[in-house]
DOMAR-169644 format. One line per field, with one value per residue (C-alpha): residue number from 1; residue in three letters; x, y, z. Coordinates in steps of 0.5 Angstrom, whole numbers, always signed. Layout:
REM DOMAR-169644
num NUM|...
residuo ala|...
X X|...
Y Y|...
Z Z|...
***
This chain:
REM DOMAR-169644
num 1|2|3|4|5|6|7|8|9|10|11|12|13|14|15|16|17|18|19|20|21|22|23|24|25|26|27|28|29|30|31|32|33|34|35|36|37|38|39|40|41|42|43|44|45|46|47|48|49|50|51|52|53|54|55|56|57|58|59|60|61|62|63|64|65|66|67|68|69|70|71|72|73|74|75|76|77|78|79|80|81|82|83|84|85|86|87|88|89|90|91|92|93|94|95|96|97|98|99|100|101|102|103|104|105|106|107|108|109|110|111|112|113|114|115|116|117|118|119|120|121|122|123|124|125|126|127|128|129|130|131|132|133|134|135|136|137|138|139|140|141|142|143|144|145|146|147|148|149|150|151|152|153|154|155|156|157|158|159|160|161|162|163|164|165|166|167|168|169|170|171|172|173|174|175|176|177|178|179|180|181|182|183|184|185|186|187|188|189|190|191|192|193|194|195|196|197|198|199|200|201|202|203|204|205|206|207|208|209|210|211|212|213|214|215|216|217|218|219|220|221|222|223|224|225|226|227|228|229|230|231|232|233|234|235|236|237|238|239|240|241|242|243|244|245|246|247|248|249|250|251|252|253|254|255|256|257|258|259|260|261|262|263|264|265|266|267|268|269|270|271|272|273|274|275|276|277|278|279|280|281|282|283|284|285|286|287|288|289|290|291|292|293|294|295|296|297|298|299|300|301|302|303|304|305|306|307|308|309|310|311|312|313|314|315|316|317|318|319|320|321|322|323|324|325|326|327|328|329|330|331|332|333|334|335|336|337|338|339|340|341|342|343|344|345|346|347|348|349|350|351|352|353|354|355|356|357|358|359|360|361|362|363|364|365|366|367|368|369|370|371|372|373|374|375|376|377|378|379|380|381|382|383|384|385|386|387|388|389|390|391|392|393|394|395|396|397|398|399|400|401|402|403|404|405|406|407|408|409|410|411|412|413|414|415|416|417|418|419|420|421|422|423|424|425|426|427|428|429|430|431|432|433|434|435|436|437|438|439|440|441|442|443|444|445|446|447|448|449|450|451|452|453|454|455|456|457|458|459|460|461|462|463|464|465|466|467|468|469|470|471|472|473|474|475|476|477|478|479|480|481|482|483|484|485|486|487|488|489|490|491|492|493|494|495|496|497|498|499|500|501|502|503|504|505|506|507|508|509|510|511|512|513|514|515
residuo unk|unk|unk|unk|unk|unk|unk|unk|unk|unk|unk|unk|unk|unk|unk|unk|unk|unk|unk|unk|unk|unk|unk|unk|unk|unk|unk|unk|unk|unk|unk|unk|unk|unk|unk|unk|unk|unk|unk|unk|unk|unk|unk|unk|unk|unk|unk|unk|unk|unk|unk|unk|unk|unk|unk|unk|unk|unk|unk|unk|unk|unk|unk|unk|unk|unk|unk|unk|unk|unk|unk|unk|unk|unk|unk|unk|unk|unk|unk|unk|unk|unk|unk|unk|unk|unk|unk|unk|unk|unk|unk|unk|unk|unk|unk|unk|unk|unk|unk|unk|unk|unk|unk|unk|unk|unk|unk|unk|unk|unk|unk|unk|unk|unk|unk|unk|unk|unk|unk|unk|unk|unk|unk|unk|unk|unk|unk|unk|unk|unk|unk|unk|unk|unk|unk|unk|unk|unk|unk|unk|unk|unk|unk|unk|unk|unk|unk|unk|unk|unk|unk|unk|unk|unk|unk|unk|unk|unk|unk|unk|unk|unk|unk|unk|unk|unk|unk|unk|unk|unk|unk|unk|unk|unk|unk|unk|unk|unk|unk|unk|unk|unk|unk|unk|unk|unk|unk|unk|unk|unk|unk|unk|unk|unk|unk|unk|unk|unk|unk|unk|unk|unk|unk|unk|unk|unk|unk|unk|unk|unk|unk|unk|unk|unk|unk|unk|unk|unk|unk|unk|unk|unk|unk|unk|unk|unk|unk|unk|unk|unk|unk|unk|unk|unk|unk|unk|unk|unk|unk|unk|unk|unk|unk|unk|unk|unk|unk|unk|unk|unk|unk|unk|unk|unk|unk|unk|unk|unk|unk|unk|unk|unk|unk|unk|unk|unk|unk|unk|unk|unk|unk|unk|unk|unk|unk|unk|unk|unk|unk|unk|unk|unk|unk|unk|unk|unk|unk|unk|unk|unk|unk|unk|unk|unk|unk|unk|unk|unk|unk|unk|unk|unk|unk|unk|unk|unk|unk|unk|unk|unk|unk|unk|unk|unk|unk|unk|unk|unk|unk|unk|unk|unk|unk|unk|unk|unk|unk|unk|unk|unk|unk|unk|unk|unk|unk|unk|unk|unk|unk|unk|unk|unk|unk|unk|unk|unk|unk|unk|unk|unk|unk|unk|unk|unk|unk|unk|unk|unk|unk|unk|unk|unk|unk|unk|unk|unk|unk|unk|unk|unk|unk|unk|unk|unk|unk|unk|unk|unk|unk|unk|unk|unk|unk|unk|unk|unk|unk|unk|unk|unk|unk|unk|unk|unk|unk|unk|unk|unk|unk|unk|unk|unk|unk|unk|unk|unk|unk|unk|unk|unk|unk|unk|unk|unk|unk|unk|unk|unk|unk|unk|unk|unk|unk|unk|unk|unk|unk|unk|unk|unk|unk|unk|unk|unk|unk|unk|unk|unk|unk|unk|unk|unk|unk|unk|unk|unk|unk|unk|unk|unk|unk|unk|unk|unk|unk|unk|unk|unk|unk|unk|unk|unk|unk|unk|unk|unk|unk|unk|unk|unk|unk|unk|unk|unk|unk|unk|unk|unk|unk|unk|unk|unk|unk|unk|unk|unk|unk|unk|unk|unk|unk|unk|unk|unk|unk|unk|unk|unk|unk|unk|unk|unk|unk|unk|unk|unk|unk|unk|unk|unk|unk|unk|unk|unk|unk
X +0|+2|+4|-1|+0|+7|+6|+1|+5|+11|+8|+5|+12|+12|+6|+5|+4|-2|-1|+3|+2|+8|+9|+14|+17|+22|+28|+23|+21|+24|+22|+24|+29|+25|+19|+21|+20|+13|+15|+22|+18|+14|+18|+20|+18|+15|+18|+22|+30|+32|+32|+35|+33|+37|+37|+39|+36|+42|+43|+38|+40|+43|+36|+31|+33|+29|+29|+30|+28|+31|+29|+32|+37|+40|+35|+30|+24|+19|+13|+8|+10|+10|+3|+4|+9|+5|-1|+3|+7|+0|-5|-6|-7|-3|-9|-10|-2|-4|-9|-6|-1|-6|-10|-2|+0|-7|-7|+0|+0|+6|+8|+9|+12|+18|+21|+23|+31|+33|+40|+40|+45|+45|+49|+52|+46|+45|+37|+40|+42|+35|+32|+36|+32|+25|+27|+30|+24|+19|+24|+24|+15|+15|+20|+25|+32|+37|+43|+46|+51|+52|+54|+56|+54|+48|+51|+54|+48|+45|+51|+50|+43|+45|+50|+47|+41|+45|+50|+53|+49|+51|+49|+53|+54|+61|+63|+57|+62|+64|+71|+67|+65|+71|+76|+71|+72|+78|+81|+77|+79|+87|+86|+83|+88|+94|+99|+96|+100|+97|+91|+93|+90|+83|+81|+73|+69|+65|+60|+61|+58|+59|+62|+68|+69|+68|+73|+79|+78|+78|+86|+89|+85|+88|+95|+100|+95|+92|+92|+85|+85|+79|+77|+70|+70|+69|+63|+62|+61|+53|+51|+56|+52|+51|+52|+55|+58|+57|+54|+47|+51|+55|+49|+45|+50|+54|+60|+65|+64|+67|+72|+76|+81|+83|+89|+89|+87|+86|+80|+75|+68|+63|+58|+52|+51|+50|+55|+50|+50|+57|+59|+65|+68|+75|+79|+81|+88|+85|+83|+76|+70|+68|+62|+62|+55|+51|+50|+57|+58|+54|+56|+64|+62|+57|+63|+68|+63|+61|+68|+69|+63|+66|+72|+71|+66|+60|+56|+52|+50|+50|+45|+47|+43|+43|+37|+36|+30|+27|+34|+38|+41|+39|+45|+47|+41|+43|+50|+48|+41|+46|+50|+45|+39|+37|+31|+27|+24|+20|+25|+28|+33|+29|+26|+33|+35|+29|+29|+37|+35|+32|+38|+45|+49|+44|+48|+44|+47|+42|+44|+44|+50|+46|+47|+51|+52|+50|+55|+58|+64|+69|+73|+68|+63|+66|+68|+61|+56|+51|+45|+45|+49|+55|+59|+66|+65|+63|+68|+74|+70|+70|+79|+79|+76|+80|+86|+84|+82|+88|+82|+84|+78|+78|+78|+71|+68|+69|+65|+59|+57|+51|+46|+45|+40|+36|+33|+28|+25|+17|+14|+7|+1|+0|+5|+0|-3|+2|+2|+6|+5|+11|+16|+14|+15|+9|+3|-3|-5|-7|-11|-8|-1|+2|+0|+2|+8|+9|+7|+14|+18|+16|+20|+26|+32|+33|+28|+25|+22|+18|+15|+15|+13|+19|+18|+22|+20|+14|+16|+15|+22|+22|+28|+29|+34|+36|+41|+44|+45|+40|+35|+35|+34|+29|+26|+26|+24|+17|+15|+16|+12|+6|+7|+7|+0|-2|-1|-4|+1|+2|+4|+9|+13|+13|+19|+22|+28|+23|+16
Y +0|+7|+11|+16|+20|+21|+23|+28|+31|+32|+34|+39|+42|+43|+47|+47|+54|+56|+60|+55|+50|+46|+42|+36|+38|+36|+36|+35|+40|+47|+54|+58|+53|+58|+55|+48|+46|+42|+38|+35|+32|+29|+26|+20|+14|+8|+3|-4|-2|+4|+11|+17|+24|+29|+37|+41|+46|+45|+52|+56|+62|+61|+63|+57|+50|+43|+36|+31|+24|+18|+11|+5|+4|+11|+14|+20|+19|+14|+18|+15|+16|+24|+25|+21|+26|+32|+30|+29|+35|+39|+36|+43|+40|+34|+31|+31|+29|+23|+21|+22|+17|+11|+12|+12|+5|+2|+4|+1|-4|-2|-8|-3|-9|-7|-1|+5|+6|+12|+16|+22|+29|+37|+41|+47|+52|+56|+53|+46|+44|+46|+43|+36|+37|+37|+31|+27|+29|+25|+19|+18|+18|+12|+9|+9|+7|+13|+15|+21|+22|+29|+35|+32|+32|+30|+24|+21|+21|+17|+13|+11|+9|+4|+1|+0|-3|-8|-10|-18|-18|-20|-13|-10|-4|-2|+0|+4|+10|+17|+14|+8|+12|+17|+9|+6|+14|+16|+8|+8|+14|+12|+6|+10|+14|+8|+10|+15|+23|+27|+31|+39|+41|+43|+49|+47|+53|+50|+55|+57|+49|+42|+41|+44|+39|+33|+36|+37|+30|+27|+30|+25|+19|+23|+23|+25|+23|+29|+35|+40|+47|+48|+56|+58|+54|+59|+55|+61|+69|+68|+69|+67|+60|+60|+68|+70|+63|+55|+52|+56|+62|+60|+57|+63|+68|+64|+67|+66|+68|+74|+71|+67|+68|+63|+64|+61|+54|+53|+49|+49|+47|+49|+46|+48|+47|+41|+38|+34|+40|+40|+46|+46|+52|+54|+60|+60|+63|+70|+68|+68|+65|+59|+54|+46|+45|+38|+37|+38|+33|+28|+29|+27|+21|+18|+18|+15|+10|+8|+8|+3|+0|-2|-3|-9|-12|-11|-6|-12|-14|-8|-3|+5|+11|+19|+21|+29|+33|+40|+44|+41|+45|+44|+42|+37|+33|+34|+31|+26|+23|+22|+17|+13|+13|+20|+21|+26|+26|+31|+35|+32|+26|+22|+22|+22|+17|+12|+12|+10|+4|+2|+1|-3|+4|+10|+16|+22|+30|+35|+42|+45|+40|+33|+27|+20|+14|+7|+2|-5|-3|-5|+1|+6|+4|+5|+13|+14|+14|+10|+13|+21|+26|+27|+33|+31|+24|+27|+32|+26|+21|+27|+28|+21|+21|+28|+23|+18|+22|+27|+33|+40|+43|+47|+40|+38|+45|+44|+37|+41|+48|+51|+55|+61|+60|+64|+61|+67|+66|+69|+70|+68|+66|+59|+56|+50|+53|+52|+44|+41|+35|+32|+31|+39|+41|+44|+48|+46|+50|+56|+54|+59|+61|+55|+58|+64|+62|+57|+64|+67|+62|+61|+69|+67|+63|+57|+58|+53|+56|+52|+54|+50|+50|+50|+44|+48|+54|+59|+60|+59|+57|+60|+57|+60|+58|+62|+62|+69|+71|+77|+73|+68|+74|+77|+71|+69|+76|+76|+69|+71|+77|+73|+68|+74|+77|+70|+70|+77|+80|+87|+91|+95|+88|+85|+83|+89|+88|+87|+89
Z +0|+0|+4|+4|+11|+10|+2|+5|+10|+6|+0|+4|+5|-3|-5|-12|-15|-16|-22|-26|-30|-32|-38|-39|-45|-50|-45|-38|-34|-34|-31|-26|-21|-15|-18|-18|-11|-11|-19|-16|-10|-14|-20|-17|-22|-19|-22|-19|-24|-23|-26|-27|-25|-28|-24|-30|-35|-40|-44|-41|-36|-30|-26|-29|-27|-29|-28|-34|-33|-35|-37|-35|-41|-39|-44|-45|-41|-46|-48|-45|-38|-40|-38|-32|-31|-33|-28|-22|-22|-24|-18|-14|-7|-3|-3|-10|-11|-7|-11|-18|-15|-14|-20|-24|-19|-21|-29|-29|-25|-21|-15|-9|-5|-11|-7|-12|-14|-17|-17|-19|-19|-21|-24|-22|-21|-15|-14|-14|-7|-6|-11|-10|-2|-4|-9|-3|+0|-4|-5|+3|+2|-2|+2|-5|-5|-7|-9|-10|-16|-14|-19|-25|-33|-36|-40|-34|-31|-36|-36|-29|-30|-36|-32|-25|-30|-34|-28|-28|-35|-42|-44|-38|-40|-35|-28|-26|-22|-25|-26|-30|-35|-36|-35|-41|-46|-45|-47|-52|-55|-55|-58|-63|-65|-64|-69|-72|-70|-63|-65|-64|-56|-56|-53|-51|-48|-42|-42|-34|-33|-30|-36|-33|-28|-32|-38|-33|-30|-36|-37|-32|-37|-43|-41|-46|-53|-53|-50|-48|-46|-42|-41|-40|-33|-28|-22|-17|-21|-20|-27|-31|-33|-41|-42|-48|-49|-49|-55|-55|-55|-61|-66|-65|-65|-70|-68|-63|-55|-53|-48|-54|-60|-64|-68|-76|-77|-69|-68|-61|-59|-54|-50|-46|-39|-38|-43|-47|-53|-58|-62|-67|-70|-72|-75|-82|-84|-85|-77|-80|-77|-78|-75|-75|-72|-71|-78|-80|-74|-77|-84|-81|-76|-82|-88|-83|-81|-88|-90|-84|-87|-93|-91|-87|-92|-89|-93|-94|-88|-84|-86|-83|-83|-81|-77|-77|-75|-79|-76|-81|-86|-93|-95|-90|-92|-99|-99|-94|-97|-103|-99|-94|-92|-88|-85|-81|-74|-69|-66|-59|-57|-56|-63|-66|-61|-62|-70|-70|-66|-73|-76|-75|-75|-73|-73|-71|-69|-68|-71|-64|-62|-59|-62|-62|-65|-65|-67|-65|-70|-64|-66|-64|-60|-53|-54|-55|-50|-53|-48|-50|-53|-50|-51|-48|-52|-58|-58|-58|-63|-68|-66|-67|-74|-77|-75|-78|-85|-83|-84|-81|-80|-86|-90|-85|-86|-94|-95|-96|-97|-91|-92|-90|-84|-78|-71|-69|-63|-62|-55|-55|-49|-51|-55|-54|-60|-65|-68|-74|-78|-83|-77|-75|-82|-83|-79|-79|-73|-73|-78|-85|-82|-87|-93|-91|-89|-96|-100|-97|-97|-105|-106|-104|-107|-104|-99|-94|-87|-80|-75|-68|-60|-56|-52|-46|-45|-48|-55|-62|-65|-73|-78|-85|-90|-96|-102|-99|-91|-93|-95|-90|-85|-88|-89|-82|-79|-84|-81|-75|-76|-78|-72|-68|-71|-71|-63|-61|-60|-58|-64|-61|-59|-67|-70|-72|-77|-82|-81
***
């Protein structure tokens, strides 16, 4: 049975605001962290495996907080206990907490005589310890098992999640410890470049984030084989998190944080603030900028593994495929659908990630940095964290195959030409008004904002643009393609413009680069 006293009477430490309603987005919940409290007590998932419980909100500014949950093959969260998630952050009363809860162990017929496992941990943001408070809370009501995994990145959380779940299995996955996780990466990673020359040392911005702390332990693994500069480290200026650097800041500025110089030919990367988003970029020799986003990532790590494909004689057998989302550059697909199969999803991880698992090899980057690779080629499998995007690990996959092909990032970046693009960004009330069809390529609510949209995209040269909900935060996203970077601008501000008006908005607040 429940214990319905004691869920009552911590809960009741934990009031749900009255004025919001929270929504279990793409990458969990995520808002204010101050207004978080009531959602971390009540997350805990029922279930005899253990799960992971992530507190974390990535790359947004350092005042929101949230929580991802993990599933227990070191997953996103399945889609089906999304609305159970929903439903139990939402119940306005302890009362009605409780009773969300038994209704929830009814329709899933959860054994309650299996106690509930989680570990969980936080990033470095300020409302964390308090947050990983309420959470304990909860955990301790329904007399759950925990472990506490402390300040640590989103993909070593994930990786801990696989490996306790697969321990003493033919499908172990490692040790489940953090120096598990950086053993089975950093071996992995030097047996991959054995006889090949040492890589130029990595300058990686870690966005002010959790990240730092993993990339400097990840030196000791390294030794001498390859060299990382870590900048951007800085876990104790409030306010520092995310601002005016890390992965986000560098795909939608598209330039560099101002806090770095690259000399000519130097390569580097970003992440965000939990480490699960990667973004290359280098100096050409006139020291111009250049970004290497998720689509270059892709095209790189894809041609390596059909190349080893073939190598091995196994292009029959094993059957290897990109999966990319609606973010993905134009060019991108067309180089890549010319190769192997490509195919379009939803926006999110969990999609990407679901749709990889149809092939032999699924190789996936999202435009704004996530992604991995699903592989049992033995060279590359355990230098890729297999359970989520991993900045780090993913940064040293793709040194490990410029090695291999001798590309300096000049050569990456000329596989294939970018269109010029914009991602704007549109405040509106609801963003639950907005929905797509086509893997979000298309709007078929409101009703008409497609064709209106459709009739602009027809002006430009090249012109491709989409409208889709946020799913972390009250938005609508608005991209656009074009043959030049005028066109790709005014594209994707004349758009945004129509969402606004189509939203309500206040005059006054409309786009205004191009009204």
């Amino acid at each position: 049975m429940l214990p319905v006293k004691e869920i009552q009477e911590r809960s009741d430490r934990h009031p749900k605001p009255s004025d919001i309603k929270f929504q279990y987005g793409t990458a969990g919940f995520r808002t204010l962290g101050k207004t978080l409290d009531s959602v971390l007590f009540r997350v805990g998932k029922l279930d005899g495996k253990t799960i992971g419980v992530m507190v974390t909100a990535s790359h947004n500014p350092e005042p929101d907080n949230g929580v991802k949950l993990v599933d227990p093959r070191g997953e996103m969260l399945e889609s089906s206990w999304e609305a159970h998630a929903t439903a139990l952050a939402n119940a306005p009363s302890s009362v009605a907490f409780v009773a969300v809860v038994d209704e929830l162990v009814r329709a899933t017929k959860i054994d309650l005589s299996i106690p509930a496992r989680v570990v969980y941990a936080r990033d470095t943001r300020p409302t964390g310890p308090q947050l990983v408070a309420a959470l304990k809370d909860g955990l301790e009501a329904i007399k759950a098992e925990y472990r506490d995994a402390g300040v640590t990145t989103t993909p070593v959380l994930h990786y801990l999640v696989r490996t306790i779940n697969t321990k003493g299995t033919k499908d172990s996955y490692g040790e489940d410890t953090e120096e598990g996780y950086l053993t089975k990466i950093s071996d992995a990673f030097k047996k991959l470049l054995a006889g090949k020359p040492p890589p130029p040392p990595l300058l990686i911005d870690c966005a002010n984030g959790v990240g730092a702390l993993m990339a400097e332990r990840f030196k000791a693994y390294l030794g001498d084989i390859f060299a990382i500069n870590v900048v951007n480290a800085d876990l104790h200026t409030p306010g520092v998190l995310n601002n005016s650097c890390g992965a986000d800041f560098v795909k939608v500025n598209q330039k560099l944080p101002p806090s770095i110089t690259l000399q000519p030919g130097q390569r580097a990367c970003s992440l965000d603030g939990d480490a699960d988003r990667l973004m290359y970029y280098y100096a050409d020799e006139h020291g111009q900028f250049h970004m290497l986003d998720g689509d270059k990532i892709t095209t790189l790590v894809a041609s390596y593994i059909v190349e080893l494909v073939k190598a091995s004689g196994l292009d029959e057998q094993i059957k290897v495929g990109v999966i990319q989302t609606a973010y993905a550059n134009g060019s991108s697909t067309k180089y890549l659908s010319g190769r192997l199969p490509v195919k379009c999803v939803p926006t999110g991880v969990k999609h990407l990630h679901h749709a990889a698992e149809q092939y032999d090899i699924g190789v996936y980057f999202e435009a704004n940095g996530h992604g991995t690779a699903l592989t049992n080629l033995r060279n590359i499998i355990d230098v890729i964290n297999q359970t989520v995007g991993d900045a780090l690990s993913d940064a040293f996959l793709v040194e490990a195959v410029l090695a291999h092909k001798s590309f300096s990032g000049v050569e990456w970046d000329s596989m294939y030409c970018d269109l010029p693009n914009r991602l704007v960004k549109v405040v509106v009330s609801d963003r639950n008004a907005f929905k797509t069809e086509d893997a979000e390529r298309r709007l078929v609510s409101p009703l008409g904002l497609q064709v209106k949209v459709d009739e602009l995209m027809r002006k430009y040269g090249g012109g491709r643009s989409f409208v889709r909900p946020s799913g972390t935060e009250d938005v609508v996203r608005v991209y656009a393609e074009a043959a030049t970077r005028a066109e790709a601008d005014e594209l994707a501000f004349r758009v945004a413009g129509l969402v606004y008006d189509e939203a309500g908005g206040d005059p006054s607040q409309r786009p205004k680069e191009f009204i």
